[in-house]
BANU-243919 format. One record per residue: residue number from 0; x, y, z of N, C-alpha, C in turn. Coordinates in steps of 0.1 Angstrom, whole numbers. Example, Ala and Ser with C-alpha at 12.3 -4.5 7.8 and 13.67 -1.06 7.14 Angstrom:
pos: 0, n.px: 132, n.py: -57, n.pz: 78, ca.px: 123, ca.py: -45, ca.pz: 78, c.px: 132, c.py: -33, c.pz: 78
pos: 1, n.px: 128, n.py: -22, n.pz: 71, ca.px: 137, ca.py: -11, ca.pz: 71, c.px: 129, c.py: 0, c.pz: 79
This chain:
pos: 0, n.px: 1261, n.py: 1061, n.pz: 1020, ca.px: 1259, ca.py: 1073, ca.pz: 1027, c.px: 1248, c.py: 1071, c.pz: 1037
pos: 1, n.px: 1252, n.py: 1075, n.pz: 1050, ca.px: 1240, ca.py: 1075, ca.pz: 1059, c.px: 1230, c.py: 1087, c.pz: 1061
pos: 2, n.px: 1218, n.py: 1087, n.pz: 1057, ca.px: 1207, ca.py: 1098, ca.pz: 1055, c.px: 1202, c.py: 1097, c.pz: 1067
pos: 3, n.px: 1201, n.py: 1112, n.pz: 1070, ca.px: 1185, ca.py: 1118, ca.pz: 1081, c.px: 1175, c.py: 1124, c.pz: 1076
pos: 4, n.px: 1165, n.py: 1120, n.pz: 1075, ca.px: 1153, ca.py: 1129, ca.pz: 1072, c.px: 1143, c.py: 1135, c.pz: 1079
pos: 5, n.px: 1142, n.py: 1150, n.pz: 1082, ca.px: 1132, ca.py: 1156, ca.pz: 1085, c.px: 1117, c.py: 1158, c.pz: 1077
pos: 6, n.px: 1107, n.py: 1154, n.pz: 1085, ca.px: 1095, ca.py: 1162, ca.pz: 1078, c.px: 1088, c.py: 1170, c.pz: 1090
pos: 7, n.px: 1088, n.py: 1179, n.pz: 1082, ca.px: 1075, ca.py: 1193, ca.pz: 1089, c.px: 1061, c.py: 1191, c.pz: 1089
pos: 8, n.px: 1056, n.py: 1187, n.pz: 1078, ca.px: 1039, ca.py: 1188, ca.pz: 1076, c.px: 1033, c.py: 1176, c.pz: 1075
pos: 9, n.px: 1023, n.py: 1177, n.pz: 1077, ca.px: 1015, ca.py: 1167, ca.pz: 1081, c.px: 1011, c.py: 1159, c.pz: 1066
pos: 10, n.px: 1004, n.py: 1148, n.pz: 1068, ca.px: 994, ca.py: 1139, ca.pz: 1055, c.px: 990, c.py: 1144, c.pz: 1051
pos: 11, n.px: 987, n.py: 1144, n.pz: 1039, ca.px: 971, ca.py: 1148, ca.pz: 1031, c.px: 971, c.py: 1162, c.pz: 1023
pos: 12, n.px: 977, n.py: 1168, n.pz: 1035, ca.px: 975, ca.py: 1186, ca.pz: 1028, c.px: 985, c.py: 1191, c.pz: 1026
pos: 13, n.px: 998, n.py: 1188, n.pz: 1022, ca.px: 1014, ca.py: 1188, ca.pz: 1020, c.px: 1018, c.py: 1180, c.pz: 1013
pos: 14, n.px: 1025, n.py: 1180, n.pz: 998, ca.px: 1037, ca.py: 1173, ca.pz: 999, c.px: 1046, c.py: 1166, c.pz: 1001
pos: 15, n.px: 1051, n.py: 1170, n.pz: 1012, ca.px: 1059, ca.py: 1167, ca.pz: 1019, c.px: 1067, c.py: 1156, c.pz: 1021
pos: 16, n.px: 1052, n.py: 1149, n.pz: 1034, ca.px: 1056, ca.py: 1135, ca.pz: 1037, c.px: 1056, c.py: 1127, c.pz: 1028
pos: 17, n.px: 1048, n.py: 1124, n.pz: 1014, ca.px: 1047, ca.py: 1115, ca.pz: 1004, c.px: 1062, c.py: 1120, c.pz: 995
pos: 18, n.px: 1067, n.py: 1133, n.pz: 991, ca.px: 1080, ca.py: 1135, ca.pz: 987, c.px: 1093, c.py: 1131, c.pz: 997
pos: 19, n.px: 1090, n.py: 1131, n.pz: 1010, ca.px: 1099, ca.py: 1121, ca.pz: 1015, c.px: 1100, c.py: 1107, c.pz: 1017
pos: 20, n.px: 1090, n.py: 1103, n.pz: 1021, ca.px: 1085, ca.py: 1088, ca.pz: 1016, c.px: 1093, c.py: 1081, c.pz: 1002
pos: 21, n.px: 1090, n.py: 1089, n.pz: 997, ca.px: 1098, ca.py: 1082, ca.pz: 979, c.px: 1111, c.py: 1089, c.pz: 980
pos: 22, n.px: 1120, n.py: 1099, n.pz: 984, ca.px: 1131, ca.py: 1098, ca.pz: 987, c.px: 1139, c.py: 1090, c.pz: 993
pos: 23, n.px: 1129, n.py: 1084, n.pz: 1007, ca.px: 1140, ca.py: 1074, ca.pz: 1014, c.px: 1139, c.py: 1057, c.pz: 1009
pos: 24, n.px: 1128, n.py: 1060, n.pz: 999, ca.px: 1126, ca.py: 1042, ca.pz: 996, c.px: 1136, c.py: 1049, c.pz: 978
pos: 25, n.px: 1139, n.py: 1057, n.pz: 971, ca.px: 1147, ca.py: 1055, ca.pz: 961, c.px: 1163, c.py: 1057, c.pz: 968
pos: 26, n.px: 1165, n.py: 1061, n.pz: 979, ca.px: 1178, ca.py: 1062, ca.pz: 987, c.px: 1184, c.py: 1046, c.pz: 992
pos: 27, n.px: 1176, n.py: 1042, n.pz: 993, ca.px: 1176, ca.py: 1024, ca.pz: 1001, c.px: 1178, c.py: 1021, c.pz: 989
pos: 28, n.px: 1173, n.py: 1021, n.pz: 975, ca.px: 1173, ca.py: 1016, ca.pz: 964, c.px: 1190, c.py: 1020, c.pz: 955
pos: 29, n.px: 1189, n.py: 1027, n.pz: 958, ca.px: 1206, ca.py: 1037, ca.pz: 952, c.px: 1215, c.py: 1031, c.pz: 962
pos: 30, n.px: 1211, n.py: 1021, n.pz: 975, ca.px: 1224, ca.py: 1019, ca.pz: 983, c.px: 1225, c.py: 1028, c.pz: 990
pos: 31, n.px: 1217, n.py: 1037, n.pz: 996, ca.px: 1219, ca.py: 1045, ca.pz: 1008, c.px: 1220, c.py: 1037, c.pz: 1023
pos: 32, n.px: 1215, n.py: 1047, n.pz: 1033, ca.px: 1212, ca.py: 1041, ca.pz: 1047, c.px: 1204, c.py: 1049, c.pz: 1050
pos: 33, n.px: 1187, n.py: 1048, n.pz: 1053, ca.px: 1181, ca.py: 1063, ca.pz: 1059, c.px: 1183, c.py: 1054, c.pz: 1075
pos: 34, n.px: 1188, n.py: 1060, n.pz: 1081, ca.px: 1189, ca.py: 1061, ca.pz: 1097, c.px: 1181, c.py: 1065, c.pz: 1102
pos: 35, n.px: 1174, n.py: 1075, n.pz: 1099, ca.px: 1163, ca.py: 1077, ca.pz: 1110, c.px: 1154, c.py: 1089, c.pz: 1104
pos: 36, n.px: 1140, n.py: 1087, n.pz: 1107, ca.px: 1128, ca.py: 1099, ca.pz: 1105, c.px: 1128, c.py: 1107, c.pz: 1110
pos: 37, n.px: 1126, n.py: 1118, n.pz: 1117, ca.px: 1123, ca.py: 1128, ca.pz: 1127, c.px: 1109, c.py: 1135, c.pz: 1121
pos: 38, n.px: 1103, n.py: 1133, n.pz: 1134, ca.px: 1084, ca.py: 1140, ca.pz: 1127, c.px: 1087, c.py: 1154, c.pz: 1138
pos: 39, n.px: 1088, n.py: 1165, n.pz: 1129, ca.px: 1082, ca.py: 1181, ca.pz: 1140, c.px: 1068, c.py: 1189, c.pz: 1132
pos: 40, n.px: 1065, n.py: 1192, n.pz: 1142, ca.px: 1055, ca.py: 1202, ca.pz: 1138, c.px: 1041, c.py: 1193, c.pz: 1133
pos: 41, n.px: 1036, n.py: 1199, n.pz: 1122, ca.px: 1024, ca.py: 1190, ca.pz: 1121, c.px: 1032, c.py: 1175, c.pz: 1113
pos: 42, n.px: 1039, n.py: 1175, n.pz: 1112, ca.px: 1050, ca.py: 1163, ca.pz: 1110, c.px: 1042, c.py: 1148, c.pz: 1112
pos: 43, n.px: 1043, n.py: 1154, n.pz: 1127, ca.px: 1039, ca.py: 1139, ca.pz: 1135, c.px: 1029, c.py: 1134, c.pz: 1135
pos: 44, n.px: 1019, n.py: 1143, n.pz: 1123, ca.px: 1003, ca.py: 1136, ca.pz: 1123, c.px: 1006, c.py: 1126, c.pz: 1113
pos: 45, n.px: 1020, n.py: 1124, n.pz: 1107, ca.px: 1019, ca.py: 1109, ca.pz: 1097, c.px: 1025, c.py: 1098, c.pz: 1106
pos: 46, n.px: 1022, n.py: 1093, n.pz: 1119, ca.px: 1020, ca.py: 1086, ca.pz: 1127, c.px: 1012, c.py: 1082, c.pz: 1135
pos: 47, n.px: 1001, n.py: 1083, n.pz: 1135, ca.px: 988, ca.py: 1078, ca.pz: 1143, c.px: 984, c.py: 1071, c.pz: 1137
pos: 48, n.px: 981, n.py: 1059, n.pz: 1144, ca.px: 967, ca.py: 1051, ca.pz: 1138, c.px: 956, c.py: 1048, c.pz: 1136
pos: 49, n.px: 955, n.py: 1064, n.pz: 1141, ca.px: 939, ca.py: 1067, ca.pz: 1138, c.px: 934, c.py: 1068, c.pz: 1128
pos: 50, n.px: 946, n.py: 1066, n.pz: 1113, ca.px: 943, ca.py: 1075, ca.pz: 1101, c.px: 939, c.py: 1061, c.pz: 1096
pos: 51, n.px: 929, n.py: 1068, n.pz: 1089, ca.px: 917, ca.py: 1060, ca.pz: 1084, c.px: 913, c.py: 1060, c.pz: 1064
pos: 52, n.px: 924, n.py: 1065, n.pz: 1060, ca.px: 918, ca.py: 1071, ca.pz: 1046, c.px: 908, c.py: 1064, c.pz: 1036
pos: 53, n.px: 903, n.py: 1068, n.pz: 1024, ca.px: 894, ca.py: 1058, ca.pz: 1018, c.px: 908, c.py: 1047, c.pz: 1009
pos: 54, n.px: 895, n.py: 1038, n.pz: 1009, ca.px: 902, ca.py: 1027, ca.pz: 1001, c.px: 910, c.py: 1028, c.pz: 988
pos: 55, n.px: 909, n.py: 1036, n.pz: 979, ca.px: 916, ca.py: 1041, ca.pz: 969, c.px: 926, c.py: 1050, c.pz: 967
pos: 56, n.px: 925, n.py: 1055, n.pz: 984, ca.px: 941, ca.py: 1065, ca.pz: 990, c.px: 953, c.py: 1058, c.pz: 991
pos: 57, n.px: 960, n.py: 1064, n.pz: 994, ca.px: 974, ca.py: 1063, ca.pz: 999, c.px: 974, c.py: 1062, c.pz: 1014
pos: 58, n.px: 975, n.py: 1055, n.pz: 1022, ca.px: 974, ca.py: 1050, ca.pz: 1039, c.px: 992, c.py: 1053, c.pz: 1039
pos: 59, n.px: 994, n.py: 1067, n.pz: 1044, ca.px: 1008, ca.py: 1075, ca.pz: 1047, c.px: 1013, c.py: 1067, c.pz: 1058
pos: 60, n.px: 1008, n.py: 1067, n.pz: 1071, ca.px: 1011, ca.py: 1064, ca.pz: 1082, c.px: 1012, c.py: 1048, c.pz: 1080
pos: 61, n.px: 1005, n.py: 1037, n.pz: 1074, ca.px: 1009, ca.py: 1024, ca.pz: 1072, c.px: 1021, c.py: 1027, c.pz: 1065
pos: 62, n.px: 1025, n.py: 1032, n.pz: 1052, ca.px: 1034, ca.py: 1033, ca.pz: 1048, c.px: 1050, c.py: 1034, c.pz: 1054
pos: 63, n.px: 1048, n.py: 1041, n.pz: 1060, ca.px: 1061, ca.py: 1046, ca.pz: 1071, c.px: 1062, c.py: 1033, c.pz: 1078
pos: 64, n.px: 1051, n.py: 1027, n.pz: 1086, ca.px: 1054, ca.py: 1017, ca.pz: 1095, c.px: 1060, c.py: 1005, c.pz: 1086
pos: 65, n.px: 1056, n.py: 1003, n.pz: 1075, ca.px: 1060, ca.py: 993, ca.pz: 1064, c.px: 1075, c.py: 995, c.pz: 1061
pos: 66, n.px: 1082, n.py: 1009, n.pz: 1062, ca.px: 1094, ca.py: 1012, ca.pz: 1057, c.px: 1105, c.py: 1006, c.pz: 1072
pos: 67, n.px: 1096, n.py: 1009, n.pz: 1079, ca.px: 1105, ca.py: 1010, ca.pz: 1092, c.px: 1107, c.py: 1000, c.pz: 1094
pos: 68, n.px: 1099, n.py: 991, n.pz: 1094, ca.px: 1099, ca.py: 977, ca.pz: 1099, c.px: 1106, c.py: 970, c.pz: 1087
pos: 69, n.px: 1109, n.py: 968, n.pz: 1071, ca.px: 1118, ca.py: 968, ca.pz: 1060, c.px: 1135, c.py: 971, c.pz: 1062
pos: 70, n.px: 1132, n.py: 980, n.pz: 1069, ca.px: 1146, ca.py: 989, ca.pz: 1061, c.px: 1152, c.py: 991, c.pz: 1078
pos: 71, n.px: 1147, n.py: 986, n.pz: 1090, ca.px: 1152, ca.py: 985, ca.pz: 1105, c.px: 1156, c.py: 1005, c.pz: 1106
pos: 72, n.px: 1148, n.py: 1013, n.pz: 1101, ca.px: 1144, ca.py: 1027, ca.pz: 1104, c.px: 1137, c.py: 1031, c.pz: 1116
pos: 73, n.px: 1144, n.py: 1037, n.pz: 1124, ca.px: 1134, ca.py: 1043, ca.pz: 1137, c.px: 1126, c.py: 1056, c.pz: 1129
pos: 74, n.px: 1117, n.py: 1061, n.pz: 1134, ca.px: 1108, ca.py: 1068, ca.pz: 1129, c.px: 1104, c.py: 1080, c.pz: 1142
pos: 75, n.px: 1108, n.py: 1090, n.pz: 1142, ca.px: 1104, ca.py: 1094, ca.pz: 1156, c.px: 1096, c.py: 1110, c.pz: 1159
pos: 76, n.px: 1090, n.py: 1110, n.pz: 1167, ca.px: 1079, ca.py: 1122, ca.pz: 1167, c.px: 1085, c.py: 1129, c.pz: 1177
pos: 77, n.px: 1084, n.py: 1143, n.pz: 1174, ca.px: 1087, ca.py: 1152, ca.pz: 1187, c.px: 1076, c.py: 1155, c.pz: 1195
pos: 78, n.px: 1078, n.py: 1153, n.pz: 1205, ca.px: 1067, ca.py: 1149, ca.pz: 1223, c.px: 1065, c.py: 1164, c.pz: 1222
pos: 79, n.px: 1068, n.py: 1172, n.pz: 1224, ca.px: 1057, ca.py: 1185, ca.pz: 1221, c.px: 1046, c.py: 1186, c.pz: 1212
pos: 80, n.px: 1057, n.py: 1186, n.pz: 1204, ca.px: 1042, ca.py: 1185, ca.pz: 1190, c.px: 1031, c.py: 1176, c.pz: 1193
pos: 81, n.px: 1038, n.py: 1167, n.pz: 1193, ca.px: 1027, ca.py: 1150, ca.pz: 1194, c.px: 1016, c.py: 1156, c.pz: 1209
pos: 82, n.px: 1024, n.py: 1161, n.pz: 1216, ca.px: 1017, ca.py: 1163, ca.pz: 1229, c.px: 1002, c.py: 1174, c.pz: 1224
pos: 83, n.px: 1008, n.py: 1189, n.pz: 1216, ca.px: 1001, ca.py: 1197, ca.pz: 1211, c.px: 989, c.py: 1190, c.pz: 1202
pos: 84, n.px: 992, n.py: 1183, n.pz: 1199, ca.px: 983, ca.py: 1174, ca.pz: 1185, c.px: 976, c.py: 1165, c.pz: 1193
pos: 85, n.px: 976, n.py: 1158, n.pz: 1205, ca.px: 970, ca.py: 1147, ca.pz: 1209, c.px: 971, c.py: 1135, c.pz: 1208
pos: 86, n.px: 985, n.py: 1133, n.pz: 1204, ca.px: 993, ca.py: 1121, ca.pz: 1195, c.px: 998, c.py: 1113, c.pz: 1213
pos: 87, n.px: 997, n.py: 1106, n.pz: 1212, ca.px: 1004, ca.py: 1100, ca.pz: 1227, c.px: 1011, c.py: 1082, c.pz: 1220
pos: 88, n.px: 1017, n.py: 1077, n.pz: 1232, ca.px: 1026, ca.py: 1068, ca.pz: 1226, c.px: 1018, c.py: 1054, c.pz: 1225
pos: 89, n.px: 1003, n.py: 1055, n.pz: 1226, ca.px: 993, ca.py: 1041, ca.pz: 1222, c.px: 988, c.py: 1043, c.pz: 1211
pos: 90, n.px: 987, n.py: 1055, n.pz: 1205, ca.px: 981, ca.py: 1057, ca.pz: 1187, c.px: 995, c.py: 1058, c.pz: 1181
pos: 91, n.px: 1003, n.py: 1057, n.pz: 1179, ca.px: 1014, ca.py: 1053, ca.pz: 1171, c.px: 1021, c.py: 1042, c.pz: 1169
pos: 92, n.px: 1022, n.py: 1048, n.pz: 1150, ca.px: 1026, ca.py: 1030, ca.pz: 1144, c.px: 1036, c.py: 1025, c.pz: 1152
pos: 93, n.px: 1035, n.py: 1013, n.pz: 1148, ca.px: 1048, ca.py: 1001, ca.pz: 1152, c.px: 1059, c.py: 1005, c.pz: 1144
pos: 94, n.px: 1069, n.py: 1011, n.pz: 1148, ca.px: 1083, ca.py: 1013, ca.pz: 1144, c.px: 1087, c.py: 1029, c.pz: 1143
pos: 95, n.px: 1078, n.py: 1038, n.pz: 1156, ca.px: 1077, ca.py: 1049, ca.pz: 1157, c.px: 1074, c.py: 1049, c.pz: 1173
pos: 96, n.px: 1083, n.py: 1060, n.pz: 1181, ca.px: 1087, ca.py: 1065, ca.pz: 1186, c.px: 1084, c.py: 1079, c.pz: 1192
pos: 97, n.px: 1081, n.py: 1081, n.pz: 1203, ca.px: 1077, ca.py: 1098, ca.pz: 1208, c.px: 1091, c.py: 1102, c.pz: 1213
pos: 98, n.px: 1099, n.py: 1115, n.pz: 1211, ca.px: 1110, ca.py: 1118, ca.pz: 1218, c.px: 1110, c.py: 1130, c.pz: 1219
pos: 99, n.px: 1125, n.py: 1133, n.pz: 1224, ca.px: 1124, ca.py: 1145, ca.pz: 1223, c.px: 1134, c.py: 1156, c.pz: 1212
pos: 100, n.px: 1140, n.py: 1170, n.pz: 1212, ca.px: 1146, ca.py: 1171, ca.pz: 1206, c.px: 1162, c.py: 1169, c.pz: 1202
pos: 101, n.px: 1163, n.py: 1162, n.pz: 1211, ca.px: 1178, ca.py: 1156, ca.pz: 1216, c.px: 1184, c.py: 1144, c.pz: 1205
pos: 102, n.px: 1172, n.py: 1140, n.pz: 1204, ca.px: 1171, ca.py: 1129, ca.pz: 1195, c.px: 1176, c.py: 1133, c.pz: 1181
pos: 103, n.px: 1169, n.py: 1147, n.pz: 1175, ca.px: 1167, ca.py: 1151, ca.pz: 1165, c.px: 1184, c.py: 1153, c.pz: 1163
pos: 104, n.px: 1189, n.py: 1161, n.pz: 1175, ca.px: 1204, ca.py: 1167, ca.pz: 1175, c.px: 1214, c.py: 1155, c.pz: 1174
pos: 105, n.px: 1209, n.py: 1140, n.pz: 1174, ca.px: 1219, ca.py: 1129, ca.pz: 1176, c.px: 1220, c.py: 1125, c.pz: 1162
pos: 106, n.px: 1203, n.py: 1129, n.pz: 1153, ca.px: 1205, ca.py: 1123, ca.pz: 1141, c.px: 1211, c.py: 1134, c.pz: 1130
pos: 107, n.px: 1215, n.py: 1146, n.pz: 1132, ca.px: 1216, ca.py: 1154, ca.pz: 1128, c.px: 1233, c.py: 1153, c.pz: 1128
pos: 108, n.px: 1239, n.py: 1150, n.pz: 1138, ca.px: 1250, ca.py: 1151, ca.pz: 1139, c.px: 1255, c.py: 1133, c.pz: 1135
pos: 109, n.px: 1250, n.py: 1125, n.pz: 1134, ca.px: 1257, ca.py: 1112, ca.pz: 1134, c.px: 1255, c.py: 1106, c.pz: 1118
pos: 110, n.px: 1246, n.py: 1115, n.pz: 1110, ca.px: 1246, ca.py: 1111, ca.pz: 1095, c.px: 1252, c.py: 1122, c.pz: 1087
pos: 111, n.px: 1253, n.py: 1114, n.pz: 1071, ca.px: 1262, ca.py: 1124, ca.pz: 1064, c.px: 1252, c.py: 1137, c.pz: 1054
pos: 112, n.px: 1242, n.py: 1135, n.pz: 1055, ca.px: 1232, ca.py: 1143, ca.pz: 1057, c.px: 1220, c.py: 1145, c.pz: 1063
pos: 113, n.px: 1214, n.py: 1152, n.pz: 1063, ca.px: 1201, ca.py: 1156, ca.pz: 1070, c.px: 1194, c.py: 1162, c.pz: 1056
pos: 114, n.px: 1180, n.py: 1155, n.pz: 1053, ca.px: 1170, ca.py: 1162, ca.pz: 1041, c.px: 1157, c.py: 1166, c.pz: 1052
pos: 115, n.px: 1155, n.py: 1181, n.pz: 1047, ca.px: 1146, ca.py: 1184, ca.pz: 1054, c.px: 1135, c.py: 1184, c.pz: 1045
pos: 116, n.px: 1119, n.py: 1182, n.pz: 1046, ca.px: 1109, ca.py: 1182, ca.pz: 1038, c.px: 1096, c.py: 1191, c.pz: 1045
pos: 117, n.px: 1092, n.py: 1198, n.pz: 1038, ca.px: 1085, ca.py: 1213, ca.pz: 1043, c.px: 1084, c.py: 1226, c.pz: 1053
């Protein structure tokens, strides 16, 4: 089965992204396909490489870039948001992407589902 996954909220203070994170790496494990990320809203703050957490954390945004580059996953941020946030296309990880929401509507329609997370 080919997967899309949305996330809404951002690192750290959500959820979210770490509950989708281990959905698409036990989906790849079950024989899935995740196709592609979509970051909206405060979403796209688990793509900068500004993030810095302490050494005993969880490094979200390495994480993602580790999946992407693994598992041949685009990862992609919506350019509004990212724009609203301060997010531009030189602080984002390697295997991540700024777009727009056109994108979202291509992964939405071209897999056999879409998981949305927050």
């Amino acid at each position: 089965m080919n997967i899309g996954i949305l996330v809404k909220e951002g690192p750290y203070n959500h959820q979210a992204s770490d509950t989708a994170y281990m959905f698409a790496v036990a989906a790849i494990k079950r024989g899935h396909r995740v196709d592609a990320v979509f970051l909206y809203n405060d979403g796209v703050l688990n793509v900068t490489k500004l993030m810095d957490p302490p050494q005993d954390d969880r490094h979200i945004s390495s994480r993602w870039a580790q999946f992407s580059l693994k598992h041949n996953t685009r990862i992609y941020a919506c350019v509004v948001a990212s724009k609203r946030r301060g997010i531009s296309d030189d602080i984002v990880i390697e295997g991540a992407d700024i777009t727009g929401l056109g994108t979202f509507t291509e992964i939405a329609t071209r897999n056999d589902r879409l998981l949305t997370f927050g």
